[in-house]
C-alpha positions as CSV (number, residue, x, y, z in Angstrom):
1,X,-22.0,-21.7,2.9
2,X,-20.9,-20.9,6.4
3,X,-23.3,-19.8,9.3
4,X,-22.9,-17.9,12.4
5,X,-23.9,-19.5,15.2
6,X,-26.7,-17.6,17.7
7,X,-23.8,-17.2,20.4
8,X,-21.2,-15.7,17.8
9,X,-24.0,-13.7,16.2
10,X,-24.8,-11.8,20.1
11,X,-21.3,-11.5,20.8
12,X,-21.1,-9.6,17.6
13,X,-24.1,-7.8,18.7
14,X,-22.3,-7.3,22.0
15,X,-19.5,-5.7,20.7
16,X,-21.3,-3.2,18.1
17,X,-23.2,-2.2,21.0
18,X,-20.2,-1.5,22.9
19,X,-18.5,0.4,20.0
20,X,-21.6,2.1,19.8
21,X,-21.8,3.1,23.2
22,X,-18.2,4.4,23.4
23,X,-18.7,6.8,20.1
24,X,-21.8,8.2,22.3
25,X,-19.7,8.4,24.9
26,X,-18.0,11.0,22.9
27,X,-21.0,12.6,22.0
28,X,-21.3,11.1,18.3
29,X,-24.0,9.0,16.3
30,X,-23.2,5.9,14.8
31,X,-23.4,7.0,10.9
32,X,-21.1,5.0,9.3
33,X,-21.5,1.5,8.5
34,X,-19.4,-0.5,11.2
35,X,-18.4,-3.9,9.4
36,X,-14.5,-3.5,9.5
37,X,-12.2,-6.1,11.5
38,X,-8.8,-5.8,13.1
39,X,-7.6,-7.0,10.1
40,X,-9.3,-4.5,7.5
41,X,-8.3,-2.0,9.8
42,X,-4.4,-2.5,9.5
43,X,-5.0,-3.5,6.1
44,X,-6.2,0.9,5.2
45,X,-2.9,1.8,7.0
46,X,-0.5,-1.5,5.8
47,X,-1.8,0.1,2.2
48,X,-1.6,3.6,2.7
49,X,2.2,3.0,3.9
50,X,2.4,0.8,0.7
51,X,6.4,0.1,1.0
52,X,5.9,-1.1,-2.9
53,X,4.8,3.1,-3.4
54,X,7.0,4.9,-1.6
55,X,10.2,3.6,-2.0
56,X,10.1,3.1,-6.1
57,X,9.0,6.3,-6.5
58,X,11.4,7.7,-4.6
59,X,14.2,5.7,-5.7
60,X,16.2,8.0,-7.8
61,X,16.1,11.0,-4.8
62,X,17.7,8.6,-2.4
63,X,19.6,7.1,-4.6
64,X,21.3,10.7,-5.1
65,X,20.8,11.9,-2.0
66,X,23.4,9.9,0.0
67,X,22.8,6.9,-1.8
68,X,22.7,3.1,-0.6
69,X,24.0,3.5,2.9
70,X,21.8,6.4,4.0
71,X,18.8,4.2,2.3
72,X,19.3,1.0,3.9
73,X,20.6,2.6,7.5
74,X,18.2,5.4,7.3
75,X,15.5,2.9,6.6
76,X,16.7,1.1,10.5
77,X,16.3,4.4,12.0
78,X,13.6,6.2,10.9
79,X,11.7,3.0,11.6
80,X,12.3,2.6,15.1
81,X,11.6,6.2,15.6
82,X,8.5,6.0,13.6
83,X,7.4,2.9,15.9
84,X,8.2,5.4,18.9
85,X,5.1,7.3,17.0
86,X,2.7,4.7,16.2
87,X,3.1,3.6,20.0
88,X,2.1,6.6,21.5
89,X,-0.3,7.2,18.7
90,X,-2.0,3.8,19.4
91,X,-2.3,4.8,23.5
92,X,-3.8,7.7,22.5
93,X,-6.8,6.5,19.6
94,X,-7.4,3.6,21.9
95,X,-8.7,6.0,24.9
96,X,-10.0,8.6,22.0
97,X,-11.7,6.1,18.4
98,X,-13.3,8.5,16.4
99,X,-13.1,9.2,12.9
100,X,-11.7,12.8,13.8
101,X,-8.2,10.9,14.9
102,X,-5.8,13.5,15.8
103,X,-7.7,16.6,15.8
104,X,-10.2,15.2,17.9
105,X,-7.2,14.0,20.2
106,X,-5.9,17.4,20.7
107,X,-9.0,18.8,21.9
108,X,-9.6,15.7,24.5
109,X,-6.0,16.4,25.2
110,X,-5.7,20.0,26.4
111,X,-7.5,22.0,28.9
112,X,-10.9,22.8,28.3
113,X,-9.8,26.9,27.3
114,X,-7.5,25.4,25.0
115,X,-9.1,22.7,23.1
116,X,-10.5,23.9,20.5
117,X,-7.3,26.4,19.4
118,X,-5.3,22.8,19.4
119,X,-8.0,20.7,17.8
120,X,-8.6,23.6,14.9
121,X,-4.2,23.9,14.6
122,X,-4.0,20.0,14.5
123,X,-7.0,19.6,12.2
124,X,-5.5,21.6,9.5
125,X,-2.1,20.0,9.6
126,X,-3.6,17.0,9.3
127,X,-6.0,18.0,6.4
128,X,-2.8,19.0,4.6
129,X,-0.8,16.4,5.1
130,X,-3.9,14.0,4.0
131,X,-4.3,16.0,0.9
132,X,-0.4,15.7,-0.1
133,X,-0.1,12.1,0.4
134,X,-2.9,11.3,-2.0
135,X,-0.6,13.8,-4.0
136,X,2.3,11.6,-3.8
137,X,1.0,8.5,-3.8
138,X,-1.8,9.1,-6.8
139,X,1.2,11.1,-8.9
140,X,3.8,8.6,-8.4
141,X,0.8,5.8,-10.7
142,X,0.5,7.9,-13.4
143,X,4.7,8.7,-13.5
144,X,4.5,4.9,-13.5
145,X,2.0,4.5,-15.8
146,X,4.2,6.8,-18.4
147,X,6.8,5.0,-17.7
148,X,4.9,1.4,-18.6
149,X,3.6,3.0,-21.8
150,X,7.2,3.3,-23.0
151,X,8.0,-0.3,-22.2
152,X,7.2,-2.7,-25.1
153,X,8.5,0.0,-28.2
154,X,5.2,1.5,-28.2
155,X,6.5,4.9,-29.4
156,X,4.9,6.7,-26.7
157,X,6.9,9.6,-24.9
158,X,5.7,10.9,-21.5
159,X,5.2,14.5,-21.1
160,X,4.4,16.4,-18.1
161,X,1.0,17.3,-20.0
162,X,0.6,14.0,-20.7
163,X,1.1,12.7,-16.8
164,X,-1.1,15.5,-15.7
165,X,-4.2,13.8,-17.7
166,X,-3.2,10.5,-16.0
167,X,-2.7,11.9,-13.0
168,X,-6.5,13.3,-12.9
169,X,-7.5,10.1,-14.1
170,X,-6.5,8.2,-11.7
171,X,-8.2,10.2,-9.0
172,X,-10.7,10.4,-11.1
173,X,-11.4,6.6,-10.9
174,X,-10.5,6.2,-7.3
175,X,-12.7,8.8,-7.1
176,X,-15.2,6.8,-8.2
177,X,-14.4,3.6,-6.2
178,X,-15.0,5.4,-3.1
179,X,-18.4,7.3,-4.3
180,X,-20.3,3.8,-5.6
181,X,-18.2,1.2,-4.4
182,X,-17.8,1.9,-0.7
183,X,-19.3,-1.8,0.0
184,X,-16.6,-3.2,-2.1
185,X,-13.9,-1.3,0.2
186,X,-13.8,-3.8,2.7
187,X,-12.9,-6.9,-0.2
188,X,-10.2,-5.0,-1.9
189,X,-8.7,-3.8,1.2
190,X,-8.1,-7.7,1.8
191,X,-6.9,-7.5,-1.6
192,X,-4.9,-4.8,-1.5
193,X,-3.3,-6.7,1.4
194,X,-2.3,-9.4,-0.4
195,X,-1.4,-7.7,-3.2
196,X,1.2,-5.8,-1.7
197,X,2.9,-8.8,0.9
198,X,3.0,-11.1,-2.0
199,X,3.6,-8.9,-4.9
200,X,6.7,-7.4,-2.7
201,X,8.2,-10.3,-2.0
202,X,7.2,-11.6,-5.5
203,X,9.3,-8.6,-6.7
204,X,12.5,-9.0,-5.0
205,X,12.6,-12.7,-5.7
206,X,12.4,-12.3,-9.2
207,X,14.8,-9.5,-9.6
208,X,17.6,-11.1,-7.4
209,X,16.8,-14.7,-9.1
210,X,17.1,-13.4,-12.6
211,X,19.8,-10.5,-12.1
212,X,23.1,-11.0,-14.3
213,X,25.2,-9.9,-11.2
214,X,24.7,-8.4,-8.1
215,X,26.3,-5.6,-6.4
216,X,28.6,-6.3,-3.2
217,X,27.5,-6.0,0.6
218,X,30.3,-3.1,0.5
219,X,27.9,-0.9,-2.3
220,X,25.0,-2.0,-0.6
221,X,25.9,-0.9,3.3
222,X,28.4,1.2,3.2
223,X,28.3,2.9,-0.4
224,X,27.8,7.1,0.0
225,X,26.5,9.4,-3.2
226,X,26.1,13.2,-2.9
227,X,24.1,13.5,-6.2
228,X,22.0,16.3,-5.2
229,X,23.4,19.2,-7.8
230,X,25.4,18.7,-11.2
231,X,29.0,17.0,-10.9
232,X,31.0,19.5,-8.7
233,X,27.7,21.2,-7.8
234,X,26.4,18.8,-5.2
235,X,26.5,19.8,-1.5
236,X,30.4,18.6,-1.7
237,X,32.6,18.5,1.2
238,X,32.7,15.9,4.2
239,X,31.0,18.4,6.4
240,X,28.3,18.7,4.1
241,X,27.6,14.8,4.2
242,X,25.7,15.0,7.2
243,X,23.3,18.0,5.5
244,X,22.7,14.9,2.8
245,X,22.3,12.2,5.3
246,X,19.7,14.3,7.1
247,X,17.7,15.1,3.7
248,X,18.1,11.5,2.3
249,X,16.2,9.7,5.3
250,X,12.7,11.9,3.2
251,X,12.3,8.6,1.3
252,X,12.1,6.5,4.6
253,X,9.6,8.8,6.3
254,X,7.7,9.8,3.7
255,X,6.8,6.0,2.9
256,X,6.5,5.4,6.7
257,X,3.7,7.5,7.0
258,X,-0.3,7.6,6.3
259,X,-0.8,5.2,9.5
260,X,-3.4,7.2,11.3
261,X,-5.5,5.8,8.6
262,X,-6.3,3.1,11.7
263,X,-7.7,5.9,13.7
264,X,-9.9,7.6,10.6
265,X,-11.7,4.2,10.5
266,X,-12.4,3.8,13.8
267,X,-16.0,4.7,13.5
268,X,-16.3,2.1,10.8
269,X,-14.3,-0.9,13.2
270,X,-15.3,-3.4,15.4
271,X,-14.0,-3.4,19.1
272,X,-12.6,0.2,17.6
273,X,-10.6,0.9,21.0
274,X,-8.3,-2.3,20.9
275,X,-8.1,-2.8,16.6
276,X,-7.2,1.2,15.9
277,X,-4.6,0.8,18.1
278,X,-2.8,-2.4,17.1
279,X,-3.9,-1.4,13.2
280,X,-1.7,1.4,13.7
281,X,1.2,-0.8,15.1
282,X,1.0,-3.9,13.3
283,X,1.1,-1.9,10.2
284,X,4.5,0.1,10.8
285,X,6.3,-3.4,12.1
286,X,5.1,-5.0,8.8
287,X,5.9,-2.3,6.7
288,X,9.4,-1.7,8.2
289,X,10.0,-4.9,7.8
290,X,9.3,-5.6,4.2
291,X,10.3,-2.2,3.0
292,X,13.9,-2.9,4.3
293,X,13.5,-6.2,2.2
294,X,12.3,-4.5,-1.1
295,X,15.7,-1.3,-0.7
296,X,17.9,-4.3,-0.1
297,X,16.8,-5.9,-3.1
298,X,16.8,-3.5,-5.3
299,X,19.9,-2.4,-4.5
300,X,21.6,-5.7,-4.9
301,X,20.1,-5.9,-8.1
302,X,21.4,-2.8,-10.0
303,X,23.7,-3.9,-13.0
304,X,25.4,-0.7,-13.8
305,X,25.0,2.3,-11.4
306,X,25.5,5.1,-13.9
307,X,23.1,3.6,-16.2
308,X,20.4,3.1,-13.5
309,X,20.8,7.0,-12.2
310,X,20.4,8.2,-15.8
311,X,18.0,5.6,-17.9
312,X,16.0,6.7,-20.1
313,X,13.1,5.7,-18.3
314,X,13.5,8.3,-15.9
315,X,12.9,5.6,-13.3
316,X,15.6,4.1,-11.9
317,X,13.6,1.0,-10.4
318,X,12.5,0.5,-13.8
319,X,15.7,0.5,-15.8
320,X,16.6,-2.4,-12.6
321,X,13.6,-4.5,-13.9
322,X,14.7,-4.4,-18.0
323,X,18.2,-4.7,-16.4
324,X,17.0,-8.1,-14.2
325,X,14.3,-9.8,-16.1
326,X,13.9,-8.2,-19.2
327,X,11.1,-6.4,-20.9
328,X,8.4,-8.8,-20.6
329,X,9.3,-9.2,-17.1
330,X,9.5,-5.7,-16.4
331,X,5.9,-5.1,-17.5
332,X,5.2,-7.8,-15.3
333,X,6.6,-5.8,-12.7
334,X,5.4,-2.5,-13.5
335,X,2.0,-3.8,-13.2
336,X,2.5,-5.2,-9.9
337,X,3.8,-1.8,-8.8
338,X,1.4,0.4,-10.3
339,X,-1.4,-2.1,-8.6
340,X,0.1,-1.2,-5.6
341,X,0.3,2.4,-5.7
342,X,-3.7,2.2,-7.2
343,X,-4.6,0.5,-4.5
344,X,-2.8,2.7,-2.2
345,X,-4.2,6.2,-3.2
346,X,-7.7,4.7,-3.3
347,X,-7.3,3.8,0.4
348,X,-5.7,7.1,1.0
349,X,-8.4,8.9,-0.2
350,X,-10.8,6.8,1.6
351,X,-9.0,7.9,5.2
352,X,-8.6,11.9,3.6
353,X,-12.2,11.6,3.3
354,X,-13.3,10.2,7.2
355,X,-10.8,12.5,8.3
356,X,-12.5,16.0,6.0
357,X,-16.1,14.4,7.2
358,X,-15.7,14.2,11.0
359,X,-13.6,17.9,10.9
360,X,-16.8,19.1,8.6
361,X,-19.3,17.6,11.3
362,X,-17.3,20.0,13.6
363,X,-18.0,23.1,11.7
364,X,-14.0,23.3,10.9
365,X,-13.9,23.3,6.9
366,X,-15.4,26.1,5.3
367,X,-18.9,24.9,3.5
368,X,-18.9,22.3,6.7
369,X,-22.3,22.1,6.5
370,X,-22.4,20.5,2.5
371,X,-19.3,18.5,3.1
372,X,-20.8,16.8,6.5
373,X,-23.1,14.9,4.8
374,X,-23.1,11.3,4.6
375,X,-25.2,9.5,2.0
376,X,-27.9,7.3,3.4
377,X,-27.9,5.1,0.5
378,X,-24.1,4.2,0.3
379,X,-23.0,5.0,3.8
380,X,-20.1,7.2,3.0
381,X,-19.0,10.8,3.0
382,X,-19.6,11.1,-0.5
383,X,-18.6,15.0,-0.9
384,X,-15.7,15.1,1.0
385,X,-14.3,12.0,-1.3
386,X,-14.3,14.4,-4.1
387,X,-13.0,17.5,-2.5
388,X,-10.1,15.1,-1.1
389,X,-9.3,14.2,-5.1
390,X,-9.7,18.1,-6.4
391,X,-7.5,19.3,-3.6
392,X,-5.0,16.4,-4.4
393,X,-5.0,17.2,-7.8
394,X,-4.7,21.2,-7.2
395,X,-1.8,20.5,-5.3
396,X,0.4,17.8,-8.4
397,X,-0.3,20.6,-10.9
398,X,3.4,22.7,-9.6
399,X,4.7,19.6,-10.8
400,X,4.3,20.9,-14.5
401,X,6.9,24.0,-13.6
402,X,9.5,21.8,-11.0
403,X,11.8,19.5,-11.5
404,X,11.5,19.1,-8.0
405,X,7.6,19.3,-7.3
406,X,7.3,16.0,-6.3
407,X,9.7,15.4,-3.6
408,X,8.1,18.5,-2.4
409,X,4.9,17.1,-2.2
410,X,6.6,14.3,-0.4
411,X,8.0,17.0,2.2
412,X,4.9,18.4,2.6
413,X,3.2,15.4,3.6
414,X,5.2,13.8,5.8
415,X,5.3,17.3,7.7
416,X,2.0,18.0,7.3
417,X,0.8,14.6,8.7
418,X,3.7,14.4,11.1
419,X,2.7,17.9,13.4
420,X,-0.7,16.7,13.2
421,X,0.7,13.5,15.0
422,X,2.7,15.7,17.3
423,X,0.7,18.0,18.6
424,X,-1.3,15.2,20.3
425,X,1.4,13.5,21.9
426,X,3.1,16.9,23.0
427,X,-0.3,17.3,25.0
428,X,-0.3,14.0,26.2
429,X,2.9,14.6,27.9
430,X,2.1,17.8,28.9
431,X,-1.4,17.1,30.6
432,X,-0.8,14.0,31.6
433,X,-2.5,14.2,34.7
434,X,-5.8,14.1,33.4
435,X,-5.2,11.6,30.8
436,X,-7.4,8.6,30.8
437,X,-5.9,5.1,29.3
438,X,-8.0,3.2,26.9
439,X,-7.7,-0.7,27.2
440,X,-4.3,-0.8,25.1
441,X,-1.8,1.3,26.9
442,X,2.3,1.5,27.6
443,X,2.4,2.0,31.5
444,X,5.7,3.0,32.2
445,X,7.5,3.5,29.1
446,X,3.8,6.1,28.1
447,X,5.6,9.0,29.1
448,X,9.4,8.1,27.6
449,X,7.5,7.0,24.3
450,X,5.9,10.2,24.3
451,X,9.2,12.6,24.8
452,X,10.9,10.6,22.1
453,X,8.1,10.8,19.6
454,X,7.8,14.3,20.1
455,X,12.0,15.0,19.9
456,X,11.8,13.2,16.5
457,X,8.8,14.9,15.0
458,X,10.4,18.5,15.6
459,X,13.4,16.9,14.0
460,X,12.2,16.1,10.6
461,X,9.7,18.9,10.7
462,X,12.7,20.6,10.3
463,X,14.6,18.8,7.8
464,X,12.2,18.2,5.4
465,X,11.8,22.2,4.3
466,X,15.5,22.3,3.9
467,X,17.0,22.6,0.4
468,X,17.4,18.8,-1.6
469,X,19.5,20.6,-4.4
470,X,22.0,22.4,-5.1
471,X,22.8,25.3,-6.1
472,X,18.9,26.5,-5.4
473,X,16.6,28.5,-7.9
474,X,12.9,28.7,-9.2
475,X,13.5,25.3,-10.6
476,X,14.7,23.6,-7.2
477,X,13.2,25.6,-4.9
478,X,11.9,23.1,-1.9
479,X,8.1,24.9,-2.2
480,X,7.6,22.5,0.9
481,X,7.9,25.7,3.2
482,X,5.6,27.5,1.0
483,X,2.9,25.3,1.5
484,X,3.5,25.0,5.1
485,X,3.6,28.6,6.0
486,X,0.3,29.1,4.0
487,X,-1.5,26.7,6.4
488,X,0.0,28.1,9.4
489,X,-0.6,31.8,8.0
490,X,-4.4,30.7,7.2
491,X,-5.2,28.3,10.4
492,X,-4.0,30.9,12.8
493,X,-4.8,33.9,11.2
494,X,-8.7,32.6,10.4
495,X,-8.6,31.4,13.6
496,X,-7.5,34.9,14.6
497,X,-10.0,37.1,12.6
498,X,-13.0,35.1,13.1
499,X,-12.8,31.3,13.6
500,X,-12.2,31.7,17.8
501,X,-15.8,33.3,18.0
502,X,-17.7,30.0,16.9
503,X,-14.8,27.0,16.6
504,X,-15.7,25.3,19.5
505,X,-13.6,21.9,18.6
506,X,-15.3,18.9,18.8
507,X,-19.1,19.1,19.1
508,X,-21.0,16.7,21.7
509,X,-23.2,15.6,18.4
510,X,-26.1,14.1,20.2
511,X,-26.2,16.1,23.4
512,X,-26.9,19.1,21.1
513,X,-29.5,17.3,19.0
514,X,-31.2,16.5,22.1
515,X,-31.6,20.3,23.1
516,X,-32.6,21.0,19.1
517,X,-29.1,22.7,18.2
518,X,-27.8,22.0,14.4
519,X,-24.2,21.5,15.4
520,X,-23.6,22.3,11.8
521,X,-24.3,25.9,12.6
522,X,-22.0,27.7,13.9
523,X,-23.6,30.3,15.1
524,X,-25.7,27.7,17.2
525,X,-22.7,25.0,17.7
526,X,-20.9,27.7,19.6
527,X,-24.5,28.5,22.7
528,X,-23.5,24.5,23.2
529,X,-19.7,24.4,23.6
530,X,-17.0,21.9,22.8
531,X,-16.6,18.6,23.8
532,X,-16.2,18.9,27.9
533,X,-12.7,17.5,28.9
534,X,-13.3,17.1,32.4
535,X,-17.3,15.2,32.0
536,X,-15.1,12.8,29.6
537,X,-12.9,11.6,32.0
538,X,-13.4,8.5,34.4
539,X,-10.4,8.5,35.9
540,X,-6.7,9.7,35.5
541,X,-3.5,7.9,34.7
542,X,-1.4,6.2,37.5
């Protein structure tokens, strides 16, 4: 049994203290239990990305939407572009770690008349995007729990009844995890760590070890498909290659997302301003890296192309496992991906929740003043845990009436989460004069970071609401848009009607206590104002 010695214990001290400080600098109370490290704190974000979730359970959509060389070689690009993000993400949450992330960011960001507009606009895009990547992540287990049942002749025949019920159950049980066992978070994040860098690697291993044959560099590199409609139907001719190309890189950003996850847990990290920050990177590097080494494998490892696009497991990474090892082996597998993806929509619902507590504690979700509590006995935002799981569930039930629901859902959080990174950034570049560095910072490359972050987010924002089939009806409708435009409609229209009389943005938490204000009243939050730009800042950039 090992002992910390007195100087190591007041060094510790030391450094709470000083994260302590710093969230009071921002005008918040220390309510959350603050026991994570540097690595915990990649660890949420190295498992929200989960490479081993988003890239199986998009499999077949790339796989038909420009196939293996817009899969590996969109994989290349949309990393270094989501780096670009991370980076100026990581400049920003080291000078700004609070639980609030980007929201809080924009209003710190702006000028004072503006903040609370761009934190309230960023805040909702973010709550979206949060919401539909617990979605994605917590629908793609139970498809793959169907899927498993099948394996092994058990006679059982997935439904989209049936995957609803496992769908809610699985929240249901994350759920759970995050209500009573928030002191166990912190030993199956390590888990969930491992779990993924060895079970990854693991998987490819096995599959190109045991595979009959394997498919030539030419397939794998330089192999195109335009699958996205019936045979003739697809988007067609060379000039519409690029259209595919542009829609196919989805599965690369979609799974390359869910990193501000560092920044939600700021509040609950030690030496928050230096491990948020390199969370955030260290977890896109790793991610890139290994998810480039899972698509390669895989696709090395299909036996018989038509066969994989149309097994009768409707997975293709499946039918690649009975294919490579067998059945056994396949179970085997499907057990170490469904692990995975549990693992990885616990921890998402985990950062969903910090994120719907700190905007609460801002009086920006309606019923703020329920959903900002924290319990005393378990030290987590127990309410907002289970509104994160109903509104992720709410949002998978369209996938009973689309065929293409969940690539929707996809879309919707990778755009969702993606403005919510933007805005930020945008304002970083264009106030820049009054932004003040944190101890982890880019110097000279801040500002061309910045630009190129921002160029690419407008980008995919874009791309992402486009049609992914063809010819379009009810049935393959992209209801990405849909979902968009209702949060725009409601976050500036609310914000229209009434919230601009009492949203103040980010409330100076224990300045306003002092002066005997319940910042969870808005009619009260809103005598004391937002968080004051220019009394934060102690300096400005070179």
């Amino acid at each position: 049994m090992s002992h910390q010695s007195p100087s190591s214990s007041r060094k510790k001290g030391k450094a709470m203290e000083a994260d302590e400080a710093e969230l009071a600098r921002m005008g918040y109370k220390q309510e959350l239990k603050r026991e994570l490290g540097l690595m915990q704190n990649f660890g949420v974000s190295f498992s929200i990305i989960s490479v081993i979730t988003g890239i199986p359970s998009l499999f077949l959509y790339g796989l038909n939407t420009g196939g293996p060389v817009v899969m590996v070689w969109g994989w290349v690009v949309v990393a270094c572009f989501t780096m670009l993000v991370g980076l100026a993400m990581a400049e920003i949450c080291s000078a700004h770690p609070t639980s609030g992330g980007p929201y809080f960011w924009a209003a710190m960001l702006s000028r004072k008349q503006n903040a609370p507009l761009a934190s309230w606009i960023t805040g909702w895009f973010n709550l979206l995007g949060q919401v539909a990547v617990t979605t994605g992540i917590s629908f793609a287990c139970a498809n793959f729990i169907s899927t498993a049942c099948t394996l092994g002749n058990t006679g059982f025949v997935p439904t989209p009844n049936t995957t609803i019920g496992i769908y809610a159950a699985v929240l249901f049980t994350q759920g759970l995890t995050n209500t009573f066992g928030v002191h166990l978070l912190h030993y199956l994040n390590n888990i969930s760590v491992w779990w993924h860098a060895i079970g990854t690697t693991s998987l490819v291993i096995a599959i190109l070890a045991k595979a009959p044959s394997h498919q030539s560099a030419s397939f794998v590199f330089r192999q195109f498909i335009d699958g996205t409609g019936p045979p003739g139907e697809g988007w067609g001719d060379r000039a519409s290659h690029v259209y595919v190309v542009v829609i196919g890189i989805l599965m690369a950003q979609y799974t390359l997302t869910g990193f501000d996850a560092s920044a939600h847990m700021t509040e609950e990290t030690r030496n928050a301003a230096m491990s948020g920050s390199i969370g955030i990177i260290m977890a896109i590097g790793v991610s890139s890296l290994l998810g480039w080494f899972l698509i390669l494998g895989l696709l090395f490892s299909i036996q018989d192309l038509d066969g994989t696009l149309a097994s009768g497991t409707g997975q293709p990474v499946t039918q690649i496992f009975l294919d490579t090892v067998g059945e056994k082996g396949a179970i085997v597998l499907m057990v170490i991906v469904i692990g995975a993806m549990y693992f990885c929509g616990t921890f998402s619902i985990t950062s969903n929740s910090r994120m719907m507590y700190a905007f609460s504690r801002d009086g920006g979700i309606p019923g703020h003043k329920f959903f900002a509590e924290v319990s005393t006995e378990w030290k987590s935002p127990i309410r907002t845990v289970w509104l994160a799981c109903t509104l992720s569930f709410i949002l998978g039930l369209p996938s009973l009436g689309s065929s293409v629901a969940f690539a929707a859902a996809t879309s919707i959080a990778t755009i969702g989460l993606y403005i919510s990174y933007g805005i930020p950034i945008a304002l970083r570049v264009i106030y820049r004069d009054q932004f003040v560095r944190g101890p982890f910072h880019l110097g000279v490359f801040s500002f061309p970071v910045a630009i190129g972050a921002v160029l690419w987010i407008a980008f995919i924002s874009i791309a992402f609401i486009l049609p992914q089939i063809n010819p379009v009806d009810s049935q393959t409708f992209n209801y990405s848009i849909v979902a968009v435009g209702i949060v725009i409609l409601y976050s500036v229209g609310f914000w229209i009607i009434s919230a601009r009389k009492w949203f103040v943005g980010p409330v100076k938490q224990i300045e306003a206590e002092g002066m005997g204000i319940d910042v969870m009243d808005p009619s009260t939050a809103g005598k004391f104002g937002a968080v004051d730009v220019e009394s934060e800042s102690k300096g400005v950039e070179v």
